[in-house]
N, C-alpha and C positions, 0 to 999 in steps of 0.2 A: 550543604547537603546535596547529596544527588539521590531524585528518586524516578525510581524504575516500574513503569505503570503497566500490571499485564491485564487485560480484560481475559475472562474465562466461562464458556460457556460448553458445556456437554464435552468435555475433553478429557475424560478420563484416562482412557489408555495412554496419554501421551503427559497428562501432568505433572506427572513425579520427576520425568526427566526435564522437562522444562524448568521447574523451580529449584531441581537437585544443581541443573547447572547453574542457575541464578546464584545459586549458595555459595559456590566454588569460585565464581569470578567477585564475592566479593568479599570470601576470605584471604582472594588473591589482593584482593585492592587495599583490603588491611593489614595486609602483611606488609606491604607498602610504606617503608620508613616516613617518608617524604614526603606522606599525605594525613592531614588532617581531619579531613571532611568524613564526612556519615553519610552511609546509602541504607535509601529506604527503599522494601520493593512493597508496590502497595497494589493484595490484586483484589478484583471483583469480580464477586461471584455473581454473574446476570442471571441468574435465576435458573442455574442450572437445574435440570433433572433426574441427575444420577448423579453419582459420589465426586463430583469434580468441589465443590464446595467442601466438603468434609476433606478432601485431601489436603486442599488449600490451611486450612485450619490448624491440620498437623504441623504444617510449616512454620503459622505464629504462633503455637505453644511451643516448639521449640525453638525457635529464632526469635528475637526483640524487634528485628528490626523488619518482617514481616507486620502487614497491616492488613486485614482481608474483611473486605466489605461485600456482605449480602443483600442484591436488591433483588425487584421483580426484573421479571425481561426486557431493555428495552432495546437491545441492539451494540455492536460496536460502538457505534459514536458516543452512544449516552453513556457506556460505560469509560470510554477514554477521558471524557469530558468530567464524569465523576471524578476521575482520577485525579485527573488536573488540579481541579478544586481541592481536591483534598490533598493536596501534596505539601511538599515545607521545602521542594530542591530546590536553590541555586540554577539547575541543572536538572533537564525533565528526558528518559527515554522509555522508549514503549519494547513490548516482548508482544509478542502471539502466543498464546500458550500451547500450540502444537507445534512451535521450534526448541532450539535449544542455545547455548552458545559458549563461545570462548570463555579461556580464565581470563584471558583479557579483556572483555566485551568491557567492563566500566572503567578499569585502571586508563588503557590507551587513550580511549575519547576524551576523557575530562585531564590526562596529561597535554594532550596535544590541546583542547581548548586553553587553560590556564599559560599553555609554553607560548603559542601566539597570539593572545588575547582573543579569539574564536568565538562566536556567538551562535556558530553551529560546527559542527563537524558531520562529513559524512564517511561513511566505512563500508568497506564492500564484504559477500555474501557469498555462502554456498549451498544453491538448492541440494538438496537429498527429496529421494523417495519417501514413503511413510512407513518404512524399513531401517532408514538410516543410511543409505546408500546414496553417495552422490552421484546425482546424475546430470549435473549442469550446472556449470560456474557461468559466470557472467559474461554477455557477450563479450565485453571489450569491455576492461579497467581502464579509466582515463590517467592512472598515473600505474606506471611498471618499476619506483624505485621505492625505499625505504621512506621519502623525502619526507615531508610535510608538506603540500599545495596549499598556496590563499589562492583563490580564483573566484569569477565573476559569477554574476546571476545563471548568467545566462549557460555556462557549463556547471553549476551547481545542477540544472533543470535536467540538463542532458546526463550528467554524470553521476548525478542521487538519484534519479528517478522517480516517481511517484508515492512512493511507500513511506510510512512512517518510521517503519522499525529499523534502519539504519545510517540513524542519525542519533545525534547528541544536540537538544536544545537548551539554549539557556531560556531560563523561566519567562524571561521577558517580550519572547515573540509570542507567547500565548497571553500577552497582556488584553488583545481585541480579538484572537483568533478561536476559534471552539471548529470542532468535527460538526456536520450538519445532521441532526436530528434522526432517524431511521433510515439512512443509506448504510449500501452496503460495501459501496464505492467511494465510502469516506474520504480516504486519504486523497485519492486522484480530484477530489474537489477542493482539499486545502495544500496540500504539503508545498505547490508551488507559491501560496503566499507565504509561507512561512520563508519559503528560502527566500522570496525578494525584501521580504521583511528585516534579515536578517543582515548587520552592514560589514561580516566579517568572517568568510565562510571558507573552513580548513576542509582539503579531501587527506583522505591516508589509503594505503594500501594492505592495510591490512583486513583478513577474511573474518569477523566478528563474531557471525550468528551463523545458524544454520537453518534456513529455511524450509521446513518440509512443507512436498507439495501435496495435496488430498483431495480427491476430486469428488468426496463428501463434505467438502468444508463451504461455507454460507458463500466466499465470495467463489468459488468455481463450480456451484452447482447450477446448473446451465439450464437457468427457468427462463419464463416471460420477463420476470418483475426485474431479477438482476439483469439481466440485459438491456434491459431500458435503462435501470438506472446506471448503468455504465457507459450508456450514450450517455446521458442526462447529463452526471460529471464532467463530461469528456468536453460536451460543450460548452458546460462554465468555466473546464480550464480552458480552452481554447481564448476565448475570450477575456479571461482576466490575465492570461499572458500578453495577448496581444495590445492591451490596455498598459499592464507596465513593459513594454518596451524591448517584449521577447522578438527574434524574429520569424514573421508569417512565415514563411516558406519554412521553416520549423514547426510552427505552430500549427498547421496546415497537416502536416506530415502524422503527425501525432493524431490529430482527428481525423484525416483518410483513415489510419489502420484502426483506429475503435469502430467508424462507421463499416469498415469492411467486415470485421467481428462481429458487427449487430446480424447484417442482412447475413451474414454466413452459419451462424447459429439460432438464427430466430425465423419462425414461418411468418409470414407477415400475416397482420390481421386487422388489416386498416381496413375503416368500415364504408371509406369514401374515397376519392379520388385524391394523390396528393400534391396535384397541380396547384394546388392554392395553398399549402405551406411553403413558409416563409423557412429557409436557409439560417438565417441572419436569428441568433440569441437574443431572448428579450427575459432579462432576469423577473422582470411583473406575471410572467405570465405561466399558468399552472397548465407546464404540457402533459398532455397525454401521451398514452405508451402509442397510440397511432401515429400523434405528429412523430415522436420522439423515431419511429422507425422511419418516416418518409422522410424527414432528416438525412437520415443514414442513407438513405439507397441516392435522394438527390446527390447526396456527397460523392458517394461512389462513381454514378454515374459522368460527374464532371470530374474524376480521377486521368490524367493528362498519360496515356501510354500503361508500363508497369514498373511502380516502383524499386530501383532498386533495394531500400531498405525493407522489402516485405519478405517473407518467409517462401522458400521454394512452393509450402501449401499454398498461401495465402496469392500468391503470382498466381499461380494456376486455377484457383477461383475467379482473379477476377478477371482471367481471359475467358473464362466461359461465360463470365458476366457481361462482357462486354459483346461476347458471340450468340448467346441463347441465353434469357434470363428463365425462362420457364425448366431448361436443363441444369442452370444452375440451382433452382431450388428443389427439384427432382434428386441432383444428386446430392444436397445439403440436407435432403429426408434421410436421406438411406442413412448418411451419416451418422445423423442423431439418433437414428433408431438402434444402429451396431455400438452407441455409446451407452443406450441407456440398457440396452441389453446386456451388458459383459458385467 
């Protein structure tokens, strides 16, 4: 069996097409002479506040193989995590319920898993607007043919990404692994163990889901709390990469650009000086959103030139970080104020 876990919170306008396409890829998948297996999509309703639950519902009175579980709110994680448990797949993928996807989104992954014995596969993506409009393919697909890729950890990291939702696991790397409790930055703190966990990992080229982007949705809404805890993540992966055996000048890379995100989107509000935070991750210790910023600007601060993997934005902040830091947060105000205004 392969089951398909959406968590669902306040998304009305966008759920019918989210589970209409669910339906379509897996009447595609049973059309599918050559396959036996059964797909469950199992979603939860996290304590929605508007009709996103009752839509849900319409989907398992009509479908068998819909499963829809109603709890109180407790976040992404806890709702993936319910999923998990409650699942019966072989084979475990996740939806957002403000995307949508191919008719092939189930058939392809779990042919290519079973065709090379695969314990993960990953699959690439097309952002769209929250219109439906695509507005950004991926930077750079690590494979440009039809083929099938077996490849290593370490371009699994680089060429899956951080996200959950475009990948195919088999059940068994979630044997010790769960999403961490109330983050909002779930994935960015597990998905990399999952792929080193994993000892047999297909890429394909094919475009799966459709990611819509929303800048009302829990992880892009550009508070305090998510921004720390996206350093927070950033820093655990840093360090459990660098533990199995990813390389630092990689790994490096990857927490320059979240630290540059922190101090770029965040006014700082550190209540002391942060000469005496310590750089260096210590998983015992329960940081605050202060350390968690002085973190960030240290990091920045010892940033060696300007990277060339940064965004033409992102360059030009940190030359002014490095030129006047009271100008760069002068013009990181105006910023924020012209976003929360529009």
């Amino acid at each position: 069996m392969i089951s398909i876990i959406a968590p669902v919170y306040n998304v009305q306008a966008y759920l019918h097409r989210c589970l209409r396409s669910l339906v379509g890829s897996v009447n595609h998948f049973h059309n599918c002479r050559d396959f036996d297996e059964e797909v469950e999509i199992i979603v939860i309703d996290d304590g929605s506040t508007d009709r996103s639950g009752a839509i849900a519902d319409l989907y398992a009175e009509q479908y068998e193989y819909f499963k829809v579980f109603h709890t109180d709110n407790h976040g992404l994680s806890a709702a993936r995590n319910f999923g998990i448990e409650r699942s019966k797949g072989d084979y475990i993928m996740f939806v957002d319920s403000d995307d949508w996807v191919s008719s092939s989104f189930v058939e392809v992954p779990y042919r290519t898993a079973i065709s090379v014995n695969a314990d993960m596969v990953i699959f690439q993506f097309i952002h769209v607007d929250k219109k439906g409009r695509v507005c950004r393919r991926p930077k750079a697909a690590c494979v440009n043919d039809d083929s099938v890729h077996i490849i290593d950890h370490v371009t699994a990291v680089d060429c899956g990404g951080a996200v959950a939702w475009n990948k195919l696991y088999s059940r068994a790397l979630f044997d010790s692994i769960r999403y961490p409790d109330g983050r909002v930055y779930e994935d960015v703190a597990t998905t990399h163990k999952l792929i080193y966990k994993a000892e047999r990992i297909a890429i394909i080229n094919d475009s799966l889901i459709y990611n819509a982007y929303r800048s009302d949705s829990i992880s892009h809404t550009n508070s305090y709390n998510n921004r720390i805890d996206a350093m927070l993540s950033s820093i655990q992966r840093y360090d459990d990469l660098l533990s199995a055996g990813y390389p630092e000048g990689k790994a490096l890379s990857f927490l320059q650009d979240a630290s540059l995100c922190c101090v770029v989107k965040l006014e700082p509000e550190v209540n002391n000086s942060c000469a005496a935070i310590s750089v260096s991750y210590d998983p015992d210790h329960n940081y605050s959103g202060d350390e968690l910023y002085c973190i960030a600007e240290k990091i920045v601060d010892e940033i060696q030139g300007i990277p060339k993997s940064l965004s033409m934005k992102m360059k030009c902040m940190l030359a002014v970080w490095k030129l006047n830091k009271p100008l760069f947060h002068a013009i990181c105000r105006v910023c924020r104020k012209k976003v929360t205004a529009q």
